[in-house]
N, C-alpha and C positions, 0 to 999 in steps of 0.2 A: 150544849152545842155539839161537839165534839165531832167536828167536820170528819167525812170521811176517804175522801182525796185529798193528793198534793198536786196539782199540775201546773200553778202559776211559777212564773220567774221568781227568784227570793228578793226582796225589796224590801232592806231595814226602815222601820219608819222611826225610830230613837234609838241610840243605845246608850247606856251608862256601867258603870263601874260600882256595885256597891258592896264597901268592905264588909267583911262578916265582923260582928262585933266582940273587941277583946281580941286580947293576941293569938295567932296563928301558929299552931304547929305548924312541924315537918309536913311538907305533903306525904300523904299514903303513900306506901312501898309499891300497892298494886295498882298506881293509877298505871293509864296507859303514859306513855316516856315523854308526849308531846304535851301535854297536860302538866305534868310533873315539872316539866319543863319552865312551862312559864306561868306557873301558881296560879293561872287563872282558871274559873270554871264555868263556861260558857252558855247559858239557860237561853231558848228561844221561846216566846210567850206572845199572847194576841193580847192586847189591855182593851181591844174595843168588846172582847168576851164580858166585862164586866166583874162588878164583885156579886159572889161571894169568890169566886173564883181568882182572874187580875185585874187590878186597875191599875190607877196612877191617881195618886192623891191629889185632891183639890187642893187649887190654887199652885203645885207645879206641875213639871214637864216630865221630871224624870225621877220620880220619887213612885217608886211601882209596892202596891201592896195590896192584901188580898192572900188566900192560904195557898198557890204556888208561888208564888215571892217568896214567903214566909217559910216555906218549908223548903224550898232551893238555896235556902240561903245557912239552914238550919244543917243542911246535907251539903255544904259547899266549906261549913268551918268544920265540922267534925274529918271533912277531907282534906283538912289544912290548904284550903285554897279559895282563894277569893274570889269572888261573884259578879261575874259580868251579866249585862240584862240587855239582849238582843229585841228590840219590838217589832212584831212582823206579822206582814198581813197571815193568816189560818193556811190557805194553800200555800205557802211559802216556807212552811215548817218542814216539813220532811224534805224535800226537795235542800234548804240550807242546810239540814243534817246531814246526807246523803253527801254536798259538796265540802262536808268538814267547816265547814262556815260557824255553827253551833257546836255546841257537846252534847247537849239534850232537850230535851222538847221536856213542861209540863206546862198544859194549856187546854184545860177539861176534857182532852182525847182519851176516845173509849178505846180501849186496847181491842181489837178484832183480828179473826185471822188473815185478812184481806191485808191490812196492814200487818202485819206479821211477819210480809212476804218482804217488807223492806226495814223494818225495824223492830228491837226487839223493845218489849215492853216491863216496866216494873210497877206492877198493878201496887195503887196507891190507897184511894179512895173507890168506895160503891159511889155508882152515877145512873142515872134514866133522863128520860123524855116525860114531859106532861105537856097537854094545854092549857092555852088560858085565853080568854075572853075580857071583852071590856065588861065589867061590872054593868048588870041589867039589861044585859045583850037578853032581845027576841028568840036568838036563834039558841035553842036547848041542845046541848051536848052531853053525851052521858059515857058515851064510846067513840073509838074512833068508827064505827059505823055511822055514825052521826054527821060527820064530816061532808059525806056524800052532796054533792051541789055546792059547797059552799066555798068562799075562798077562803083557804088555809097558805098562814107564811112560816116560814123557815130559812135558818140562814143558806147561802148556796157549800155544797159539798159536805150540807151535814147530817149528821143520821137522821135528825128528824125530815130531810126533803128526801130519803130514798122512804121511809117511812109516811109519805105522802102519796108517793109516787106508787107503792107497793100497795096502800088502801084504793088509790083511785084505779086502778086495775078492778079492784075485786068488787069494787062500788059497779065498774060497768059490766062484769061477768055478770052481777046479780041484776041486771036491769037499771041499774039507779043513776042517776045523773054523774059523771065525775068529776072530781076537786078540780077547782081553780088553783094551780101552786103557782105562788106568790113567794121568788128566792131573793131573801136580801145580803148585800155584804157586810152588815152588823148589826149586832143588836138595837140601837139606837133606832136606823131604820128600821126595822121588824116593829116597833114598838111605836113608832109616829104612825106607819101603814095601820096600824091598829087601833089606834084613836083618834085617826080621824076615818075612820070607817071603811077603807080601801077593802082591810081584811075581814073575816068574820072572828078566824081561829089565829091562835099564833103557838106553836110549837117550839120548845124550846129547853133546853137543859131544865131538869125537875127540882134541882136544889134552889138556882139562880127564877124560875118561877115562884116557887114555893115562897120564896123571901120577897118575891116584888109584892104578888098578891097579899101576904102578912103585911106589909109595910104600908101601902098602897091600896087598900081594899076597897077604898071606894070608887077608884078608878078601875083594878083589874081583879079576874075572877079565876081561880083553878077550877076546870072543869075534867071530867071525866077522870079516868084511870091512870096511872102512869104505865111506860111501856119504858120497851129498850133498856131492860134493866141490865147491868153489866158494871164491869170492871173502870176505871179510868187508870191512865198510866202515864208514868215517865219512861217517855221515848228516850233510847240509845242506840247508835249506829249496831247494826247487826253485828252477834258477836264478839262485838267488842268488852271487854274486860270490864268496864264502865259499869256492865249491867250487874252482876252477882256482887261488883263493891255497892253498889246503889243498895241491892237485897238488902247487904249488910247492916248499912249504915242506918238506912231506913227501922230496921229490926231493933237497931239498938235504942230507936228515937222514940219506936213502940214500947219499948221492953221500960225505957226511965220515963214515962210518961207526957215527953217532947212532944210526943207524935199527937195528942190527945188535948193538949193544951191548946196546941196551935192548931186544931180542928176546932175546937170551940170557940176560941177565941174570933174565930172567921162566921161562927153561924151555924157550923157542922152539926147535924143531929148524929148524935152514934150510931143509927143504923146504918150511917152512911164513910165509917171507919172501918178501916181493913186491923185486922186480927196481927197478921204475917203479911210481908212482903213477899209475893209471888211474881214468878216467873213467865211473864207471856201464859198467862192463866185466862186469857179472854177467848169464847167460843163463838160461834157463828149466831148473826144477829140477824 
């Protein structure tokens, strides 16, 4: 998904409290003082993104899980500070970080330099774009050249609908009919428009495809190449101290094999684990 504006008003739609488990140090010496302050540590997250990424477990409201839960919470006790879970619509993340509302955003956002311009990033996980079709779709895809005429969905403000927007351009340079975009405000919609035939194509985060189609195969299909391969990240206010303790903590989750568990444990294939935590290491997409 990994939307790539913020422009809506921030609009919590759940938040809870979840303690880290086992007792809690001291907070860090180097959090920022407001933080330190009040032991909390504030995560802004989309649960309609879905798992592998977030969710919220069936049968409740406020029980959020999935590998940024998992790993916000994993980086929230080794910073001796307890986990608060803000749930928010995708344009609503940076815009709440920005008004200090949140502490950090992790919520399959691809670190780029567009964003860059307002928050710094601690590149976490490798992420991409794939399609995918309803299983025994007519219409053959092999590229996104392929797309050409057809209605293709994506959620609104995310890399894969500029990644629509940027083929259907090149579809009508070369003569060819251009894409139908089809922009939803979540997953769930993106995936009814698609089975019951609204759409032809549905574009969408390449891990969280990859796991429907494995799961799912008789209903949907991965087709063609993945694209938009890049970095994903936990967002921190520009700046702010937040982010090289994040590097840290994160380093050390790599280093004792934390980091590796709780990738797996979500579905993660290793090609899609970071080595080192890096610094605003995302390039132009």
């Amino acid at each position: 998904m990994r939307k790539f504006s913020a422009i809506l008003p921030a609009i919590a739609m759940l938040s809870c409290v979840v303690f880290a488990s086992g007792s809690l140090a001291a907070p860090n010496e180097k959090l920022p003082e407001a933080i330190k302050a009040s032991g909390v540590l504030v995560l802004g997250t989309t649960s309609s993104i879905g798992l592998p990424w977030t969710g919220i477990k069936e049968g409740t409201s406020d029980v959020y899980v999935g590998v940024e839960p998992d790993l916000a919470a994993e980086i929230a006790k080794r910073l001796g500070l307890k986990l608060e879970v803000n749930n928010l619509g995708f344009d609503s993340l940076i815009p709440s970080l920005e008004a200090n509302r949140i502490n950090f955003i992790m919520s399959d956002m691809l670190d780029t330099p567009v964003r860059q311009k307002k928050v710094d990033f601690v590149d976490h996980i490798m992420g991409g774009s794939a399609m995918m079709q309803k299983t025994g779709s007519d219409k053959k895809i092999a590229s996104l050249d392929d797309v050409c005429g057809l209605k293709a969905s994506a959620l609104r403000g995310s890399m894969e609908s500029l990644s629509i927007a940027k083929q259907s351009e090149k579809c009508v340079a070369e003569g060819k009919p251009a894409i139908e975009a089809q922009l939803f405000p979540d997953t769930g919609a993106q995936i009814t428009a698609l089975t019951s035939n609204r759409t032809d194509v549905a574009m969408s985060d390449l891990i969280y495809v990859g796991m429907l189609a494995k799961k799912q195969s008789e209903k949907f299909t991965m087709v063609g190449e993945p694209f938009n391969f890049g970095p994903c990240g936990i967002a921190v206010p520009k700046a702010s101290p937040l982010g090289p303790l994040i590097v840290e903590t994160l380093d050390s989750m790599i280093a004792d094999g934390t980091y590796a568990e709780i990738m797996e444990r979500n579905g993660f294939v290793p090609q899609s684990y970071v080595t080192k935590a890096v610094l605003n290491g995302g390039a132009d997409k």
